[in-house]
ZAMARGU-4260 file (C-alpha; in steps of 0.2 Angstrom, whole numbers, plus 5000, padded with zeros to 4 digits):
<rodrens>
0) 5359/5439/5229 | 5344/5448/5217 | 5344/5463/5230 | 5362/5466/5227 | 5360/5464/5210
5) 5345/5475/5208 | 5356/5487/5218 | 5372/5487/5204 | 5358/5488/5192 | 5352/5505/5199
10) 5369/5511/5203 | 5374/5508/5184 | 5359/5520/5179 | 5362/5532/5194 | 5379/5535/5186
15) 5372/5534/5168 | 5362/5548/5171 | 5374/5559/5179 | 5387/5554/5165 | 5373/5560/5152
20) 5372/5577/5162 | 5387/5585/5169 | 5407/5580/5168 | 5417/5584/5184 | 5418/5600/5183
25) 5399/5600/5185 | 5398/5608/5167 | 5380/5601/5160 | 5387/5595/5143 | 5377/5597/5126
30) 5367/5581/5120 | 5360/5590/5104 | 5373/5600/5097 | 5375/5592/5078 | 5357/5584/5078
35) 5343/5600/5082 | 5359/5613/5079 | 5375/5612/5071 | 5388/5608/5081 | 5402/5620/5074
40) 5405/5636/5083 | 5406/5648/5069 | 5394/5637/5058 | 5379/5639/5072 | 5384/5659/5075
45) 5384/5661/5058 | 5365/5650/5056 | 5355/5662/5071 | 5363/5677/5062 | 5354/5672/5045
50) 5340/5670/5056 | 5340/5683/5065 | 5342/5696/5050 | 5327/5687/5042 | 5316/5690/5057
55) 5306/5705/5056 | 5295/5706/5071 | 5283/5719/5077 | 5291/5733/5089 | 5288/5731/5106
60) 5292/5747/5117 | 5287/5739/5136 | 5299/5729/5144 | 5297/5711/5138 | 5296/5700/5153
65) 5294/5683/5144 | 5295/5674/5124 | 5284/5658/5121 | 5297/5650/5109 | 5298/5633/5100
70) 5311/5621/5104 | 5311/5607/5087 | 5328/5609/5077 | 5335/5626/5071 | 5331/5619/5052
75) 5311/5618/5056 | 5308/5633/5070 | 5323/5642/5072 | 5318/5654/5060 | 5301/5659/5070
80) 5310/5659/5089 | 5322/5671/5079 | 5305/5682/5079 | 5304/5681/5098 | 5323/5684/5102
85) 5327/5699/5090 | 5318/5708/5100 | 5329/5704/5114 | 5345/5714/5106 | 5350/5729/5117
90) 5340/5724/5134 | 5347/5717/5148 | 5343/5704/5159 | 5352/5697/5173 | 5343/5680/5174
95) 5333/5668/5164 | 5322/5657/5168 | 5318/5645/5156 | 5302/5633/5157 | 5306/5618/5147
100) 5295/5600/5145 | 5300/5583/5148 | 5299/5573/5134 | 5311/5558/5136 | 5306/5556/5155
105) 5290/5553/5165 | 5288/5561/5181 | 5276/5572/5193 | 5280/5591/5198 | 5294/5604/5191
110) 5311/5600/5192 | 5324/5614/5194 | 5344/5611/5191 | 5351/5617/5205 | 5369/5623/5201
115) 5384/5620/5192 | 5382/5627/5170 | 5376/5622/5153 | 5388/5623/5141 | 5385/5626/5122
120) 5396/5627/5105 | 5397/5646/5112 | 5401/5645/5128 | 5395/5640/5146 | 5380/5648/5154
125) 5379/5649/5172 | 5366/5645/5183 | 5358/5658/5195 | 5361/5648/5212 | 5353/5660/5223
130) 5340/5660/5212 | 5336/5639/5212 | 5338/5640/5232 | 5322/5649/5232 | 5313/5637/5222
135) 5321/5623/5229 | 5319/5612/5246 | 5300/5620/5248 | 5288/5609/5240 | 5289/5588/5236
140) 5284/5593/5219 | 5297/5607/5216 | 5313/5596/5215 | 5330/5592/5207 | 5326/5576/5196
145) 5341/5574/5187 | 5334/5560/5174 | 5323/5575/5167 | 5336/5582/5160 | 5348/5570/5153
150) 5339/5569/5135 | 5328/5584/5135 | 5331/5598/5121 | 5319/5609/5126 | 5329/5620/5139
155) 5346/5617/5128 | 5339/5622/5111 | 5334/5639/5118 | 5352/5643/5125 | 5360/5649/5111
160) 5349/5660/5104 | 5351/5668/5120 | 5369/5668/5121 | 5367/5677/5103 | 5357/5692/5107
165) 5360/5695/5126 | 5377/5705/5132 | 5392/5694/5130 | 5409/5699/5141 | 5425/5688/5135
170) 5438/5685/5148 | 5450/5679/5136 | 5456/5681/5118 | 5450/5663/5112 | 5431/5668/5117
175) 5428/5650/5118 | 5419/5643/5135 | 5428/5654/5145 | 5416/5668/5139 | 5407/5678/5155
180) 5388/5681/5147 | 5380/5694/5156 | 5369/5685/5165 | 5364/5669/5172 | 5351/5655/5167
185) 5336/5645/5178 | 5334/5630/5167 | 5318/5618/5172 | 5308/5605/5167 | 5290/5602/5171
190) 5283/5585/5171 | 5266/5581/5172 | 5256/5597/5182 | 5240/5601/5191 | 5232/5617/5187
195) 5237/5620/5208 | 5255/5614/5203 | 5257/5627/5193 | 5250/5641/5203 | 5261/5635/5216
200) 5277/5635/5204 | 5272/5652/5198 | 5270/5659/5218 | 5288/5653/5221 | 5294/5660/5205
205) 5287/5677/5210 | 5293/5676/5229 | 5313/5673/5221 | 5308/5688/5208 | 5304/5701/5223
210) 5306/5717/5216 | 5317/5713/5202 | 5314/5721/5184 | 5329/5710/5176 | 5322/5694/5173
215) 5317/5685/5157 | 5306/5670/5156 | 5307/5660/5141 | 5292/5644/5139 | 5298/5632/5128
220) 5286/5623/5119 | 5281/5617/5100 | 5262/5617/5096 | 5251/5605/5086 | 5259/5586/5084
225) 5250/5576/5070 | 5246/5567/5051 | 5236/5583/5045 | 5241/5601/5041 | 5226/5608/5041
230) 5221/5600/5058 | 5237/5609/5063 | 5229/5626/5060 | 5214/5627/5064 | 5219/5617/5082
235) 5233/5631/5082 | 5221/5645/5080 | 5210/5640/5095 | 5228/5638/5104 | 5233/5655/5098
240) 5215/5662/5103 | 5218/5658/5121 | 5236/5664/5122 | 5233/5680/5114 | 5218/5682/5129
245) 5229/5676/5141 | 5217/5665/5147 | 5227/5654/5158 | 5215/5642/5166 | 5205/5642/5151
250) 5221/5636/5140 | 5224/5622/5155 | 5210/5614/5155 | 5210/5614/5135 | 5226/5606/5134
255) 5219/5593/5146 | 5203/5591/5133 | 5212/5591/5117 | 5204/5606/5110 | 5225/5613/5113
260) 5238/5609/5112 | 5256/5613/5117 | 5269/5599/5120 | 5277/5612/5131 | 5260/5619/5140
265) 5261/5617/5157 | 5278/5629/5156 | 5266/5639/5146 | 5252/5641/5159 | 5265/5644/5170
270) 5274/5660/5163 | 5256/5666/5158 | 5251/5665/5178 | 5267/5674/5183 | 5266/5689/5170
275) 5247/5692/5177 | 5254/5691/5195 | 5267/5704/5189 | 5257/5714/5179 | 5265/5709/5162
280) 5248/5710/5153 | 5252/5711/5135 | 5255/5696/5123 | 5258/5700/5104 | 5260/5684/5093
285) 5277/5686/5084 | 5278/5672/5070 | 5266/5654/5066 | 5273/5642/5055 | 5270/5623/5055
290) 5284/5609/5048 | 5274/5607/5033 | 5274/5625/5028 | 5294/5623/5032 | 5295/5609/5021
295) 5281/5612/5008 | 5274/5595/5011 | 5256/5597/5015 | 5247/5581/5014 | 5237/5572/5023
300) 5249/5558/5032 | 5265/5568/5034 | 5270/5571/5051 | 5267/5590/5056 | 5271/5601/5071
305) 5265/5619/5074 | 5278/5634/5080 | 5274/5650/5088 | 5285/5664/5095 | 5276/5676/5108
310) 5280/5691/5118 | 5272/5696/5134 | 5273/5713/5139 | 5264/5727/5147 | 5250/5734/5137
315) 5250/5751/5147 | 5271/5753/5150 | 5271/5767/5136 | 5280/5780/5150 | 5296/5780/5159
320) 5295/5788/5179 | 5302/5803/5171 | 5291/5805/5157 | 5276/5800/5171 | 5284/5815/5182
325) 5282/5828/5168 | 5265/5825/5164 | 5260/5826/5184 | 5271/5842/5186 | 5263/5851/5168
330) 5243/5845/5174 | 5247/5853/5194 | 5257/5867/5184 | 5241/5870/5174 | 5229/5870/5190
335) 5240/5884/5197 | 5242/5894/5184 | 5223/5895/5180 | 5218/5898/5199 | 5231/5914/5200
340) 5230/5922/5181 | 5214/5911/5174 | 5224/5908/5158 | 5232/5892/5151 | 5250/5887/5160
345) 5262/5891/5143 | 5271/5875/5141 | 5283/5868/5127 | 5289/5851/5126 | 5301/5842/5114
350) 5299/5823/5122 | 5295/5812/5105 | 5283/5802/5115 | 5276/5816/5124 | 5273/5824/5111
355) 5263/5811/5101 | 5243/5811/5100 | 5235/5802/5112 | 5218/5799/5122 | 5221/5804/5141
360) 5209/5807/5158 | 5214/5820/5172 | 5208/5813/5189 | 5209/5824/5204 | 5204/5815/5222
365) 5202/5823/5239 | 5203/5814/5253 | 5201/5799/5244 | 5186/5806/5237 | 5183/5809/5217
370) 5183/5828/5214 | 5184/5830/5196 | 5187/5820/5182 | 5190/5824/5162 | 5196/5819/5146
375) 5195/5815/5128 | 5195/5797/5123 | 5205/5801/5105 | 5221/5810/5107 | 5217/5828/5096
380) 5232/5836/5101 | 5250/5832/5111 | 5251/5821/5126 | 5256/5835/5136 | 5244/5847/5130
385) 5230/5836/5134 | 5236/5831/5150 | 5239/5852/5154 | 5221/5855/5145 | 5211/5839/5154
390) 5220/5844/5172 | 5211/5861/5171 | 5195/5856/5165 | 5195/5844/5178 | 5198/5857/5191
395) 5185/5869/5186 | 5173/5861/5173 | 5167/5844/5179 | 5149/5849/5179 | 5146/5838/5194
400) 5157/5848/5205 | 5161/5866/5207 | 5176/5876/5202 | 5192/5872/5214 | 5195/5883/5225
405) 5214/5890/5230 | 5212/5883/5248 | 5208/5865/5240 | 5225/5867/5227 | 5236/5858/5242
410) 5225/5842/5247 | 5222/5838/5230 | 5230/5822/5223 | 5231/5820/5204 | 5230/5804/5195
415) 5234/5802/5175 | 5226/5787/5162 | 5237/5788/5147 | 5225/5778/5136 | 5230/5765/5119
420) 5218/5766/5104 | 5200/5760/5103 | 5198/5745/5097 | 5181/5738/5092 | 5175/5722/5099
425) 5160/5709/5093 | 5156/5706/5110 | 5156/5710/5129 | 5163/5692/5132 | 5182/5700/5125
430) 5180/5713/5137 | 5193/5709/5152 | 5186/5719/5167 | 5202/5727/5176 | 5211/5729/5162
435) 5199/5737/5148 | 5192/5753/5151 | 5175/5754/5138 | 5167/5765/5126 | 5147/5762/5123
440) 5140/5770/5109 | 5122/5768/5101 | 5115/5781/5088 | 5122/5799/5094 | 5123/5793/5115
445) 5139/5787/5120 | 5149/5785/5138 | 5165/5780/5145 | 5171/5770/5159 | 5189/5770/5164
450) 5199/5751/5167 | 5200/5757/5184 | 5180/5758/5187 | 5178/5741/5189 | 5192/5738/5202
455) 5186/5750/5213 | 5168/5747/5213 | 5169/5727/5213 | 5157/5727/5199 | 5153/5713/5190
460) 5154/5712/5172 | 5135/5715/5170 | 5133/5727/5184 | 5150/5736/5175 | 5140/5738/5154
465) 5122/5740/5163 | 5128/5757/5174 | 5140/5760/5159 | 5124/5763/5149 | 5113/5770/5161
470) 5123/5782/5171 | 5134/5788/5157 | 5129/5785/5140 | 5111/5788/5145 | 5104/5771/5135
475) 5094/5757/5146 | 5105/5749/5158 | 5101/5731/5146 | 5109/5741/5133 | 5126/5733/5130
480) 5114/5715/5124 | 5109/5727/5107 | 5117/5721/5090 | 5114/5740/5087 | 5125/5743/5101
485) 5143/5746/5098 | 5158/5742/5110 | 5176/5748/5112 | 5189/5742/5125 | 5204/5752/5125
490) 5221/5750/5140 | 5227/5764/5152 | 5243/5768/5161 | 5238/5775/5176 | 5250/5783/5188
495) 5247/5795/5202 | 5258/5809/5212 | 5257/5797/5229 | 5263/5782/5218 | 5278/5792/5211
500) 5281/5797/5229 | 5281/5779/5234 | 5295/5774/5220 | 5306/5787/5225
</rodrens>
């Protein structure tokens, strides 16, 4: 008798849960609409326009691959995610994932929603089947856990925003929840996570990804949770400080300490793995508020939460393939045209971007082999003057190699590092070997090494600044250590002929 009526018991919440998630046109219903957002059609279009005309974020020309947006109600961090997804007006994106938390339910692992739609006061969104079938049915932790999403505003919240600024279709006159989005959402919930749970998560997200260049990853997640405001910050800023790095283990295991924290963080780490693995290397910090700047009640007592909207893009994703084709043409253009007539090749171009100053190298490889390499670390002149100007000195005025010679023209490959600005930095610890290249400078000596160096060599960090020094900038290999010593880090886009060959 008690085992049949433990088993009515668990029936009832079986079919209490599924009632609390999708009706029977497996249609995931709304559970916050009125509560974190209004519930009003036109009242919460109207609200995320307001909030999206106030929003006045940084530019960001790369392709943004993810936003780290806050999930409370619209009234205390809608304005902040409206940082995050203005920028999102006029790109396309054919799937969202989107990494919510659990807060309602307790569980182990990632749970993905498998099929079916999430519908909104705009409108139904549908879920990317094909997409969950290659997360799904792989891994025990990687699951279907219905329960995690029967109370959880962390993946709903996020939705309209994105029915707002992403392309919209109607398919009828009334525009209501028959409207076709243009593209097709990945909700999930993560549970409790190892660091190895979500490297594993992120290896399956990047295996369904393939190829693709359409897909957004949104992490959900609020910030700070406690009594004092100014605990909020200055916890915040060591938050911030590891995001803005991209310091993904780092950030785990200081959410695990408390010295972070992010209600939302294991979504967080996730998206932060993935963009790395994909070469999204860029995060810019959008907007930071808390609720008691929202509210204007700082004092000690008053319940606070912090808020953050992030972009993650790629630091080095200034040029199109075309633009990249153009530069390559005008440096093997300019190689030519001094091997026949010794003169400059004559060259006009009216690309904006082309035609901006910047710093840029000219590398020129036989065989494999370095056979030339030149270039000015400020942009003094166009891009594509510099690139026609660097492609010639590399060929015939590298001191360490002689003039090319007309028989060498053919079995030459040439590789271009479009550079960002110098930025100065207090310490060799915020250099990032891989991605920053580095300028030394002490008294009138000074030498560069290209982000590329130090994946080629295998060089450590140490061994990277002590033959910077030495070999280059002609100081004592220790010389990096010196308070006198001043160091830059600066990004490059590096493309070559062979990789455009390869996209084609």
């Amino acid at each position: 008798m008690k085992r049949i009526i433990i088993l009515i018991i668990a029936a009832f919440f079986l079919l209490f849960n599924r009632a609390c998630i999708a009706d029977p046109d497996d249609i995931k219903l709304p559970v916050f609409a009125g509560a974190f957002y209004p519930s009003a059609r036109e009242e919460l279009s109207s609200l995320i326009d307001g909030m999206l005309d106030k929003a006045d974020p940084t530019e960001i020309k790369g392709d943004i691959f993810a936003l780290i947006s806050p999930h409370a109600g619209y009234g205390y961090s809608g304005q902040t995610a409206a940082f995050g997804y203005k920028l999102l007006i006029g790109r396309q994106y054919k799937t969202v994932v989107i990494l919510g938390t659990s807060h309602q339910y307790g569980f182990s692992g990632v749970s993905v929603y498998p099929k079916g739609k999430f519908r909104t006061p705009l409108g139904d969104l549908e879920i990317d089947e094909e997409f969950t079938r290659k997360l799904l049915n792989r891994d025990k932790e990687i699951i279907f856990e219905a329960a995690a999403f029967a109370k959880e505003h962390s993946v709903e919240v996020q939705l309209p925003f994105l029915q707002k600024v992403l392309p919209v279709f109607p398919v009828s006159a009334a525009a209501g929840p028959a409207t076709d989005y243009g593209f097709r959402i990945v909700p999930v919930v993560m549970g409790d996570c190892s660091l190895a749970t979500c490297q594993k998560f992120t290896r399956f997200l990047k295996e369904a990804i393939g190829g693709r260049k359409d897909i957004l990853i949104i992490a959900s997640t609020d910030m700070y949770h406690g009594y004092d405001y100014q605990e909020a910050e200055a916890i915040d800023a060591t938050t911030t400080d590891y995001l803005k790095k991209m310091d993904t283990e780092g950030l785990y295991y200081a959410l695990r300490e408390g010295r972070a924290q992010l209600c939302g963080g294991f979504g967080v780490v996730t998206a932060l793995y993935l963009a790395g693995e994909l070469k999204h290397d860029k995060l810019s910090v959008l907007n930071y508020t808390h609720s008691a700047k929202v509210t204007g009640q700082k004092s000690k007592g008053v319940w606070t939460v912090g808020y953050i909207s992030c972009a993650i893009d790629k630091e080095s994703n200034m040029l199109n393939k075309a633009q990249k084709k153009r530069l390559l043409e005008i440096a093997r253009k300019s190689i030519e045209a001094y091997l026949k007539t010794g003169k400059d090749f004559p060259v006009e171009e009216t690309d904006p971007l082309l035609s901006e100053e910047m710093g840029a190298f000219v590398t020129l490889r036989k065989s494999g082999e370095l056979r030339g390499c030149i270039g000015n670390i400020v942009g003094r002149e166009p891009l594509y003057l510099t690139i026609r100007d660097m492609a010639r000195e590399a060929a015939f005025g590298d001191p360490r190699f002689p003039p090319l010679g007309k028989g060498e023209l053919s079995s030459i490959e040439i590789e271009i590092s479009v550079l960002t600005p110098l930025e100065k930095v207090g310490s060799a610890e915020e250099i990032e070997l891989g991605k920053h290249g580095v300028l030394v400078k002490k008294g009138f000596n000074s030498g560069v090494y290209l982000p590329q160096v130090a994946t080629e060599t295998g060089w450590t960090k140490e061994e990277f600044l002590s033959s910077l020094c030495a070999h280059k900038a002609g100081l004592s290999p220790g010389a990096w250590k010196d308070k006198a010593t001043e160091l830059y880090t600066f990004s490059a886009e590096v493309f070559s002929e062979s990789e455009l060959l390869r996209d084609e």
